[in-house]
C-alpha positions in Angstrom: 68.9 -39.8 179.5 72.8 -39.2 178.9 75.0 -36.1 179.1 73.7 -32.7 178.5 76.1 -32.7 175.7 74.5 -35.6 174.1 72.8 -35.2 171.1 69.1 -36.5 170.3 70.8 -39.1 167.4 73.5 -40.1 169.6 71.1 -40.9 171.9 69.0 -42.9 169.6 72.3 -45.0 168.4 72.9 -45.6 172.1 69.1 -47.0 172.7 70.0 -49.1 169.1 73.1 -50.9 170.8 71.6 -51.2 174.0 69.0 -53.6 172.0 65.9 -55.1 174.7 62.5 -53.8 175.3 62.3 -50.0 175.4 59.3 -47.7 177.0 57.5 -46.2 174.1 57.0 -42.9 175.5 60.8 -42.7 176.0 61.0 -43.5 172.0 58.4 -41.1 171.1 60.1 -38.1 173.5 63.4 -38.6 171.7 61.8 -38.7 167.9 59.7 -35.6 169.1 63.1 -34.0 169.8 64.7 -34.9 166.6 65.3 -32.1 164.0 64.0 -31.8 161.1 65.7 -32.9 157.4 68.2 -30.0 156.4 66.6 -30.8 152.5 64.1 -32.6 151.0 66.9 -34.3 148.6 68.4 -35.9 151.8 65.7 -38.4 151.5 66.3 -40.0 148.2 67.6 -43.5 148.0 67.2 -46.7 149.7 67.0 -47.2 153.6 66.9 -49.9 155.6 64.9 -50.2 158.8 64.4 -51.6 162.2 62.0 -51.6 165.0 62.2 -50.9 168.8 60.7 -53.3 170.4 57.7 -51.0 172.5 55.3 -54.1 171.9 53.4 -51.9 168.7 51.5 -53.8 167.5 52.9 -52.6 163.9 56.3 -53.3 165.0 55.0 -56.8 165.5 53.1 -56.9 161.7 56.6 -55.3 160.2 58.7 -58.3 161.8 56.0 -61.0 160.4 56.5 -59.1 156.8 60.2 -59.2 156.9 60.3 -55.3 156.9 63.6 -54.4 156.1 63.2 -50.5 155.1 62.2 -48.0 152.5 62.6 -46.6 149.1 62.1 -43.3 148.2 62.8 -42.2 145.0 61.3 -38.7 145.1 59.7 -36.7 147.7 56.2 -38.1 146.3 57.0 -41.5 145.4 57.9 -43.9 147.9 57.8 -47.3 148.5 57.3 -47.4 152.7 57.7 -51.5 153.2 60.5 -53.0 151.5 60.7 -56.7 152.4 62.7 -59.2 152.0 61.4 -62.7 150.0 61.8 -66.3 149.5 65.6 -65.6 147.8 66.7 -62.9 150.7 66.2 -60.5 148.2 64.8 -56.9 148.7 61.8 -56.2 147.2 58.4 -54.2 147.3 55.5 -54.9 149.1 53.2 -54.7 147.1 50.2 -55.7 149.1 50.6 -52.4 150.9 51.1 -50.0 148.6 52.9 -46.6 147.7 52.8 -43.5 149.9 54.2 -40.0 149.9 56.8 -38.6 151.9 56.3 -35.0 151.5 56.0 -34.0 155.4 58.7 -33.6 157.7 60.4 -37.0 158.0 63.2 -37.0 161.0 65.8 -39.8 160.0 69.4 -40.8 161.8 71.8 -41.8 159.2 74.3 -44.2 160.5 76.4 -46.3 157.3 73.0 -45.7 155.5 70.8 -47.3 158.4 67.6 -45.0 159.1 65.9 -45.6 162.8 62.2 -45.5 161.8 60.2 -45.3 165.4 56.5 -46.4 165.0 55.2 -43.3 165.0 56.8 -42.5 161.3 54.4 -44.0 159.3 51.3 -41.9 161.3 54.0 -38.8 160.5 53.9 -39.7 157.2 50.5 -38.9 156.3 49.4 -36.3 158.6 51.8 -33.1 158.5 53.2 -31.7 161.5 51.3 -28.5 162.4 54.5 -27.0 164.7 57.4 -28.1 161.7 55.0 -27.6 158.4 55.7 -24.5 156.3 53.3 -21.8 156.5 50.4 -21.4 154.1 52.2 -19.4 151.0 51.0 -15.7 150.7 48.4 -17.0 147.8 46.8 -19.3 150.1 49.0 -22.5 148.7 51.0 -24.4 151.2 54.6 -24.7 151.0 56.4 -27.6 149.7 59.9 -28.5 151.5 62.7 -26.4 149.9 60.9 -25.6 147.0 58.3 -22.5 147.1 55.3 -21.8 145.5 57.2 -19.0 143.2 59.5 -22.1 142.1 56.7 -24.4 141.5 54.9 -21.7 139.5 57.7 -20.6 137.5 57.8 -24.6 136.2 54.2 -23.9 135.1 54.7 -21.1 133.2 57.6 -22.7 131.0 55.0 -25.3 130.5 52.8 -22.6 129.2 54.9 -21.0 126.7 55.5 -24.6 125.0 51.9 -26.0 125.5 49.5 -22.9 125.5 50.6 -21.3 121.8 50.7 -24.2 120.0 46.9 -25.3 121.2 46.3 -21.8 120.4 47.2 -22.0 117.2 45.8 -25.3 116.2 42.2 -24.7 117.8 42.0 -21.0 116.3 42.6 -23.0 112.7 40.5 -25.9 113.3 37.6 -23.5 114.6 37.9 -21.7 111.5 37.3 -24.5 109.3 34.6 -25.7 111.0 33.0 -22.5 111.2 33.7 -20.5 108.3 30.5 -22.5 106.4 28.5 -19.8 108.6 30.5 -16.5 106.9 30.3 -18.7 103.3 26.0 -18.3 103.5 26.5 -14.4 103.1 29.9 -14.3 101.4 29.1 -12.3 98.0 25.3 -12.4 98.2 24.3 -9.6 96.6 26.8 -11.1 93.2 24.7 -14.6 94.0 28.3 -16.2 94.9 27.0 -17.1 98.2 27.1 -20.7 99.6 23.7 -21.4 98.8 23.1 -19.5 95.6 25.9 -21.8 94.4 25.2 -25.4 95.1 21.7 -24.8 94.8 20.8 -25.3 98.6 18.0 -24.6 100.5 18.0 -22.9 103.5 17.0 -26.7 105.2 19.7 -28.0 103.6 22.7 -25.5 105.1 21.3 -26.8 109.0 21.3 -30.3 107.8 25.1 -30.4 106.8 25.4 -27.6 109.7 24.0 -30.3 112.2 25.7 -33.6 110.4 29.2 -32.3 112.0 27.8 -32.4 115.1 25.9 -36.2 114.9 29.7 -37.1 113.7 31.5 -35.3 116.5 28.9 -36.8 119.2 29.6 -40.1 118.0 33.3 -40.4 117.6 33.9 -38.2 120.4 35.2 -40.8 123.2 36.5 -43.0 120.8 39.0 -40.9 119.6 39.9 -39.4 122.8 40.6 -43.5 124.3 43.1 -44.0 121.9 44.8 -40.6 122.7 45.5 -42.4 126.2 46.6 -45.2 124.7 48.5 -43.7 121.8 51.3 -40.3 121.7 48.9 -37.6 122.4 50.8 -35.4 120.5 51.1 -37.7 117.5 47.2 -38.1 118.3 46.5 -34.2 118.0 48.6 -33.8 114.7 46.7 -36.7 113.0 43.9 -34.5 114.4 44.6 -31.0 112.8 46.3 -32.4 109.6 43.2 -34.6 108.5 40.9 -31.5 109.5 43.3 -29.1 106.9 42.9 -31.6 104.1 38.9 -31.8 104.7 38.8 -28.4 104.8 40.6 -27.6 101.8 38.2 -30.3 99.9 35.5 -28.1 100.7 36.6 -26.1 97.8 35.4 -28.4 95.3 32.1 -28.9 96.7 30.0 -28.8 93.6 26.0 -30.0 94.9 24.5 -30.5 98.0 25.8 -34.4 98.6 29.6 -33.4 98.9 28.4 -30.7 101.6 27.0 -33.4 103.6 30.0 -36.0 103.0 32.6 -33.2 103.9 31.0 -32.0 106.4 30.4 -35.6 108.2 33.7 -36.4 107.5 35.0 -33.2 109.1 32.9 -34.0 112.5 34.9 -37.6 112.4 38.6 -36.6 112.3 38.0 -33.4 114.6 35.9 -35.4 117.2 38.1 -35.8 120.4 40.0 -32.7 119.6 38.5 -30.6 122.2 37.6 -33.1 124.9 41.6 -34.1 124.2 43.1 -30.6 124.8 41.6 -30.6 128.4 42.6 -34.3 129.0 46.6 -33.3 127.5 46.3 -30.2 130.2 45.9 -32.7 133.0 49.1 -34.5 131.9 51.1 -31.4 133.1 48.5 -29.4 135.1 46.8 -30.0 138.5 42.6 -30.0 137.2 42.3 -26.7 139.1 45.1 -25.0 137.5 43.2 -25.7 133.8 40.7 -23.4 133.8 42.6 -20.5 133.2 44.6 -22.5 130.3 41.7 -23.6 128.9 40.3 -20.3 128.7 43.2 -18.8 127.2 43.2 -21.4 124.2 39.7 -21.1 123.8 40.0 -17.6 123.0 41.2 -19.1 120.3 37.8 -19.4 119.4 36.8 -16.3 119.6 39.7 -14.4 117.6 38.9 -17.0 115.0 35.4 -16.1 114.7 36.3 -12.1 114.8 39.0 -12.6 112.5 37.8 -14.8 110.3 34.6 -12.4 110.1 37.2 -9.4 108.9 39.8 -11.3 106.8 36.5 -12.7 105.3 35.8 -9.2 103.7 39.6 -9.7 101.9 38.4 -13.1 100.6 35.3 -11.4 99.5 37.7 -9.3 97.0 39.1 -12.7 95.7 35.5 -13.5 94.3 36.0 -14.8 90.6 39.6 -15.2 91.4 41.1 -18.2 89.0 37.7 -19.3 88.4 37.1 -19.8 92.3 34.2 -17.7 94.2 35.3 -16.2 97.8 34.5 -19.1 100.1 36.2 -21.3 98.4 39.5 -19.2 98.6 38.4 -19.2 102.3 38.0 -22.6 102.4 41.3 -23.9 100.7 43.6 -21.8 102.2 42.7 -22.2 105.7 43.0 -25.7 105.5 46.6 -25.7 103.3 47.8 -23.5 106.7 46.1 -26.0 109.6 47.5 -29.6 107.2 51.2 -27.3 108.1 50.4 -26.6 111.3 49.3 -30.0 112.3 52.5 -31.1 110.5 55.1 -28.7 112.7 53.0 -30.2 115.7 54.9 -33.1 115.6 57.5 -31.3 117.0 56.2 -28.2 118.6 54.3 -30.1 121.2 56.0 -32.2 124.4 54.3 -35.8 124.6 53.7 -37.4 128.1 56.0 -36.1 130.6 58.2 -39.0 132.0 59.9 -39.5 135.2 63.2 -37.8 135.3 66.2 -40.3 133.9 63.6 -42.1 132.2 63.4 -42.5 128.3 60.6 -42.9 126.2 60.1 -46.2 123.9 61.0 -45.5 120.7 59.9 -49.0 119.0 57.3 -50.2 116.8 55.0 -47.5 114.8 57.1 -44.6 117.2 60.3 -45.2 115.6 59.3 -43.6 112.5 57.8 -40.3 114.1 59.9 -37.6 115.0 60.8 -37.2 118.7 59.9 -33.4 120.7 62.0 -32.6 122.8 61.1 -32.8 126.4 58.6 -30.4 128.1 60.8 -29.8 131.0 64.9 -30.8 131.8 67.1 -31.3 134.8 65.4 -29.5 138.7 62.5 -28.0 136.3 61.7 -31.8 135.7 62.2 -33.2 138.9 60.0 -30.1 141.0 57.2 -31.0 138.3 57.4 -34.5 138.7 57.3 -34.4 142.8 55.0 -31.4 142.6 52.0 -33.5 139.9 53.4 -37.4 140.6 50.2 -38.7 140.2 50.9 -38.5 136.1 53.8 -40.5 136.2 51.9 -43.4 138.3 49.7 -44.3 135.6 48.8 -47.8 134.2 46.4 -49.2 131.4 42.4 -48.7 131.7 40.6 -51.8 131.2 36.9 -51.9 130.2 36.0 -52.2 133.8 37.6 -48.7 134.6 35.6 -47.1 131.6 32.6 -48.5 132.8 32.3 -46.9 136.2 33.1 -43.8 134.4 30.3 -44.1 132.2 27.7 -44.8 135.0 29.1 -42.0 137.7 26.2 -40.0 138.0 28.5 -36.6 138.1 28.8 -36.7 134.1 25.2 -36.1 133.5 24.8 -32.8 135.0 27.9 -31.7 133.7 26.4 -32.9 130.2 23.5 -30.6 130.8 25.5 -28.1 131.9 27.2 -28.1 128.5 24.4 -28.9 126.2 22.9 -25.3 126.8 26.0 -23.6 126.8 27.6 -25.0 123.8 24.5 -25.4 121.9 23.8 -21.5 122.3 27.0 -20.8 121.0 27.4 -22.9 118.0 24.0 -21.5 117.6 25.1 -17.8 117.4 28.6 -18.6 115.8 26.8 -20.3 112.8 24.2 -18.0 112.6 25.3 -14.5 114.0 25.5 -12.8 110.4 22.0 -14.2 109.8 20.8 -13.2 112.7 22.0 -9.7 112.1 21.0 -9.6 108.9 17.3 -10.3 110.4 17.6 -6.8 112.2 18.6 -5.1 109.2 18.0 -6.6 105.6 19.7 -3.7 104.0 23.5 -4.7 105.4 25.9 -6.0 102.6 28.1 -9.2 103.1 30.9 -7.5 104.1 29.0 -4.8 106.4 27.8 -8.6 107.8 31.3 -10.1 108.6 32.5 -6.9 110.2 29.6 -6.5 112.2 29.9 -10.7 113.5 33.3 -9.5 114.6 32.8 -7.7 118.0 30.6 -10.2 119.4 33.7 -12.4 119.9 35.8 -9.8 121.3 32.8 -9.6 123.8 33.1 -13.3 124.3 37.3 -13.0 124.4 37.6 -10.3 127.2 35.0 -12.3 129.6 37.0 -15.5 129.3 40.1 -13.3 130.4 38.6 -11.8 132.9 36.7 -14.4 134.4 38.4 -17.6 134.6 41.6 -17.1 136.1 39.2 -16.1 139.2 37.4 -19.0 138.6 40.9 -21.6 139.3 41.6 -18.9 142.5 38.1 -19.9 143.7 37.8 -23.0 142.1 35.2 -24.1 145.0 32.9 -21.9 143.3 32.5 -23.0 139.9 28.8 -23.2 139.8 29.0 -19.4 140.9 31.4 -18.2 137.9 29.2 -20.5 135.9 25.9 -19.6 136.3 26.4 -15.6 136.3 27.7 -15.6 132.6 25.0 -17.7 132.1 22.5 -14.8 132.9 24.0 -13.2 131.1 23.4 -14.8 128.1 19.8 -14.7 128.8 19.7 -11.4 129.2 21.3 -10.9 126.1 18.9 -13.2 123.9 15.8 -11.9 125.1 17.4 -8.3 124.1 18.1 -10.1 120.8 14.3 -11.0 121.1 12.4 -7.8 122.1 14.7 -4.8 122.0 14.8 -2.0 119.8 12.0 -1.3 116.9 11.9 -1.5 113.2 13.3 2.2 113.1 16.5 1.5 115.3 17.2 -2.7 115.5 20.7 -1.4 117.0 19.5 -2.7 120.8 18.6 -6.2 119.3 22.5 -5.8 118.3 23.5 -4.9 121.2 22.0 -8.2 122.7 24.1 -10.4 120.7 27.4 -8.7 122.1 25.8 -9.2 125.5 25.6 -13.1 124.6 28.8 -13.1 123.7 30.2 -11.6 126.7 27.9 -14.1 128.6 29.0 -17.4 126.4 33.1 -16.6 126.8 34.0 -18.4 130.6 31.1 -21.1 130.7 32.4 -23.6 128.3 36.1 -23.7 129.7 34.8 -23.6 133.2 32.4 -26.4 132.2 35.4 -28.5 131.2 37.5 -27.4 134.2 35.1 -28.5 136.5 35.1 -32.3 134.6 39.0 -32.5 134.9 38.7 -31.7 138.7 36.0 -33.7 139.4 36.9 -37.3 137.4 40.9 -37.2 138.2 40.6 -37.8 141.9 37.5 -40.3 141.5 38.2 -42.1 138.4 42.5 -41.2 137.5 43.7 -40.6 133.7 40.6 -42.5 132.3 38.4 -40.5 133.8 39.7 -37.4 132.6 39.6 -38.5 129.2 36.2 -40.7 129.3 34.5 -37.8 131.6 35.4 -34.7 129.2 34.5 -36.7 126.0 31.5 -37.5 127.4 30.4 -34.1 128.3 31.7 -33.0 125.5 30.5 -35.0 122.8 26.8 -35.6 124.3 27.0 -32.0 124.7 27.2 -31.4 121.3 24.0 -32.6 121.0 22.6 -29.0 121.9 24.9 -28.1 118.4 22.5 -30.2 116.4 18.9 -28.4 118.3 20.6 -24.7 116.9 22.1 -25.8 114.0 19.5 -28.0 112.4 16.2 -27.2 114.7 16.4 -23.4 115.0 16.8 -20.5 113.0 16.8 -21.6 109.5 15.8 -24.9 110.0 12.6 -23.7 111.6 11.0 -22.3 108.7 7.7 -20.7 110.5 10.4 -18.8 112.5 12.5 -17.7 109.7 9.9 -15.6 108.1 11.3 -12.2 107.9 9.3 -9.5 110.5 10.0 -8.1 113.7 9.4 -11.8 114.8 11.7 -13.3 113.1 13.5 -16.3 114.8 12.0 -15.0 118.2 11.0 -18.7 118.8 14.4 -19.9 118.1 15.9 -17.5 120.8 13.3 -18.3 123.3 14.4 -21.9 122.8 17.9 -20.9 123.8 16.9 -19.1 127.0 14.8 -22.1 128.0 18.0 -24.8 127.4 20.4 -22.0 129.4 17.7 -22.4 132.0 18.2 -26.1 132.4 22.1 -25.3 132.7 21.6 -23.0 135.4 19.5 -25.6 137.5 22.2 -28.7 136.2 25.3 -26.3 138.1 22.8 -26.1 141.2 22.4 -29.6 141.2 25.5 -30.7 140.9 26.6 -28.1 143.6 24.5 -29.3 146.3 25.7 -33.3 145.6 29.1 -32.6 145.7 28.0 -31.3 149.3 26.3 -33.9 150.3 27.0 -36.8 148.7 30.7 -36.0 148.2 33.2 -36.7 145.6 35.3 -39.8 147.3 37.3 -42.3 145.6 35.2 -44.5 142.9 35.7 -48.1 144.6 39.3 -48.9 145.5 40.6 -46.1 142.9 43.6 -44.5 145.3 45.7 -43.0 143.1 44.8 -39.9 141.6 46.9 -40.2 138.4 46.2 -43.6 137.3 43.1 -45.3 136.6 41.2 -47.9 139.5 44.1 -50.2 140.6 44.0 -52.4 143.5 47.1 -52.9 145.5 48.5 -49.1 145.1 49.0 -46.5 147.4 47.4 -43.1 147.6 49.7 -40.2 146.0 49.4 -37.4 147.3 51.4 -34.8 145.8 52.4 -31.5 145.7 49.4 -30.1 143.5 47.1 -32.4 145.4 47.4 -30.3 148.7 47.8 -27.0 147.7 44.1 -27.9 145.2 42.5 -28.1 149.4 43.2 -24.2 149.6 41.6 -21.4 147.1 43.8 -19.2 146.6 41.7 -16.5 146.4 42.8 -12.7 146.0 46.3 -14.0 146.9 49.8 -13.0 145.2 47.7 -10.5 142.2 49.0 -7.2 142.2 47.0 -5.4 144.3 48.2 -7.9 147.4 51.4 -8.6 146.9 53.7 -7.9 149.7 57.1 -5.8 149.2 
């Protein structure tokens, strides 16, 4: 068909003007020949359409909608059927959703008309093997002009604005909630420990120990719901202020009813902080890219704990200080630095990312707080918007949406999951200098702290090690899950057994092993939520699914904290047997969390992970009537990435 000097579009414009019934294998030979877009960019705006009449049957449904084109806005967000209405005005379709556009699209521009064969729509959503960019050295899949080094670089300016300043703020607020465990051996041989001065019983300590935790369970998914529907980073300041001024009231605590009210009080206004971290990662993360991130502000965690443990020894020299023992300095300042720190948030933190060009609504209650600055500006913005779109498409949960959250039986193995590790390590982080203490009764307070200190180092270098493997096989979380796991185990019946009355160092030795163990389990735990609910169940899923886990999790807080070790007197008693129960206890719930992570493995295989009802897109909550995104992030999350792009297999 025409001159061998013809090109494929002239050809096309030639079959246009010709107008009449056309073969469709002579249509689908030319679009087959067509080239493909010199940029991605060339497909922004607003084209109109036609049809060749082949006698498709789609042709035929497009003319019966009044299908006069498309509208694509970004590579990822694309209104496919534009139609005219009553008024001869162009407008959505809404009936038939949004799509993505983020395969090779061949397109004729003639005075802004596009020629938009049948066959477009099927090109649309199924790539091209012959035109489609080869799978990126790492295992990811090209996107258009943009590579995955591009993509990645966008990331990592994310993480120099997001990662230090949850850092900071969870290393404070783990602190305060912590530091009650250093304040029961803080000074005890002058009697200026926590109990000696309020006159507590051991009984006493694990009930305000395990009140936090009834608190935290409770307000948990509340607080993290109105993050979605509030700033969430006016949400986590309110968070870490109100935690700095409870945890410079502990100061004053004079008797044994302020410790309870303070410490309740501290599990309401910190609930949802944790649970909200991983659900404020998935605003500017693809869920399988979080469980590094998550692991490297949990370490927070862990430095806090080790830190705290030495700089605890300096507060120790304070004792008697301006009438104030040492855990009271310990507790005041630590919570005049976080009320600061949750302060500067208000400005150190990006709030939700918005589509580039658009502004954020600055009425009502907003007006009055002071405005971040955007996470990302100008092509940074607009490759992280096409690359994670599904976070810009979001709309309103209703009740309805939070319900089939609530039911999806995925949560509850992933509560179990979590129960045993979380509950083991509150365990050990409240009581590590006790339990110490237990293998040697002749250590001081300060030989105590210091010795508390390594355990978290142990915990720190696993979660560095092991979760960044964990997102580059992020199929495999049970697997990266379950080992550390063993770990721990192995480690508490060490704690248990080990060693003899003449040389307790091997019972020691166990607890570093736990901590090694407990470092990846939690952030993986959480990972494996985020990827699991955003697809099924959009934003409110994220935020409903992690509370959930998180807060119900807790629960295996309040068994250590309040059932075990010093709130199980028969297994206090000092001898070699000393909270041997308690331990055994642990290994038993770790057990359950082993066989939870098989469980949910072998579901996910055969019963699958689809959409929850007519949920389709991933970044908003169930929504009938919209399309299915699939971005950037969403494809390359179908590939692990393996071994790919580290140093040892990089290419020259």
């Amino acid at each position: 068909m025409g001159s061998p000097n013809t090109t494929t579009e002239e050809q096309i414009l030639a079959l246009i003007e010709k107008g009449g019934p056309v073969a469709e294998t002579e249509v689908e030979k030319l679009y087959n020949a067509l080239k493909p877009l010199p940029s991605r960019e060339f497909l922004i705006g607003s084209w109109n359409g036609g049809c060749f009449e082949t006698g498709h049957e789609a042709c035929v449904e497009l003319v019966k909608t009044r299908w006069v084109g498309k509208d694509v806005r970004g590579i990822d967000d694309v209104d496919p059927v534009m139609v005219l209405n009553e008024k001869e005005e162009r407008v959505w379709g809404e009936e038939f959703g949004r799509a993505s556009s983020f395969v090779r699209l061949s397109l004729i521009s003639a005075s802004s008309n596009s020629i938009q064969p049948p066959q477009m729509e099927k090109e649309a959503i199924h790539q091209n093997r012959d035109t489609s960019h080869e799978l990126d050295q790492d295992g990811e899949m090209g996107f258009g002009a943009v590579d995955i080094q591009r993509i990645e670089k966008v990331y990592r300016k994310l993480d120099l604005r997001i990662i230090p300043a949850f850092w900071t703020l969870y290393f404070l607020c783990s602190a305060i909630r912590s530091n009650v465990s250093l304040a029961q051996t803080m000074n005890i041989s002058q009697g200026h420990d926590l109990a000696s001065e309020l006159n507590l019983t051991r009984k006493q300590i694990s009930t305000g120990l395990a009140l936090f935790y009834v608190c935290y369970v409770i307000f948990d998914l509340p607080s993290n719901l109105v993050m979605t529907k509030l700033s969430p980073r006016v949400w986590m300041s309110r968070i870490v202020i109100a935690v700095g001024i409870i945890g410079s009231c502990m100061a004053a605590i004079k008797a044994a009813w302020s410790f309870y009210l303070l410490r309740l009080l501290l599990g309401v206004v910190i609930a949802g902080m944790w649970p909200g971290m991983a659900y404020y990662l998935t605003l500017f993360y693809p869920p399988s890219r979080t469980g590094k991130r998550i692991g490297q502000y949990f370490t927070a965690a862990q430095v806090s704990a080790a830190v705290v443990g030495l700089v605890s020894a300096g507060f120790q020299k304070m004792d008697g200080l301006q009438g104030l023992v040492g855990f009271q300095w310990m507790f005041l300042l630590y919570g005049l630095v976080a009320i600061c720190v949750g302060i500067s948030l208000l400005w150190w933190l990006p709030d939700r990312p918005l589509p580039p060009g658009a502004t954020s609504d600055r009425t009502g209650w907003s007006k009055w707080i002071p405005q971040s600055r955007p996470a990302l500006t100008g092509e940074d913005a607009q490759i992280h918007y096409e690359d994670l779109t599904r976070v810009y498409r979001r709309r309103q949960w209703t009740w309805k949406d939070l319900g089939q959250v609530v039911i999806d039986w995925r949560v509850w193995p992933l509560f179990v999951m979590y129960f045993g590790v979380v509950g083991v390590g509150i365990g050990v982080q409240n009581y590590s200098t006790v339990i110490i203490r237990g293998t040697n009764d002749s250590l001081t307070g300060i030989e105590l702290s210091l010795l508390s200190a390594p355990i978290w180092i142990m915990d720190l270098i696993a979660i560095l090690l092991v979760t960044p493997f964990s997102d580059r096989f992020h199929s495999h979380r049970a697997l990266f899950f379950s080992v550390p796991v063993c770990i721990q185990i192995v480690g508490l019946l060490m704690t248990t057994y080990a060693g003899s009355v003449a040389n307790p160092w091997p019972r020691y030795g166990g607890l570093l092993l736990v901590g090694f163990g407990l470092g990846p389990t939690v952030p993986i735990t959480m990972t494996w939520t985020n990827e699991i609910f955003q697809p099924r169940h959009g934003e409110v899923g994220v935020a409903a699914a992690s509370a959930l886990v998180s807060g119900l999790g807790n629960l295996g807080s309040v068994l250590t904290t309040y059932a075990l070790f010093e709130g199980w007197p028969t297994d206090a008693r000092k001898g070699r047997k000393q909270y041997r129960k308690s331990t055994l206890v642990m290994v038993g719930i770790l057990c359950l969390s082993i066989l939870s992570a098989a469980v949910m493995t072998l579901l996910l295989r055969y019963v699958g992970n689809g959409l929850s009802g007519k949920q389709v897109s991933s970044g908003s909550s169930t929504s009938d009537g919209e399309g299915v995104i699939v971005d950037g992030a969403a494809r390359r999350e179908l590939h692990e990435r393996g071994f790919g792009r580290l140093w040892w297999s990089r290419r020259s």
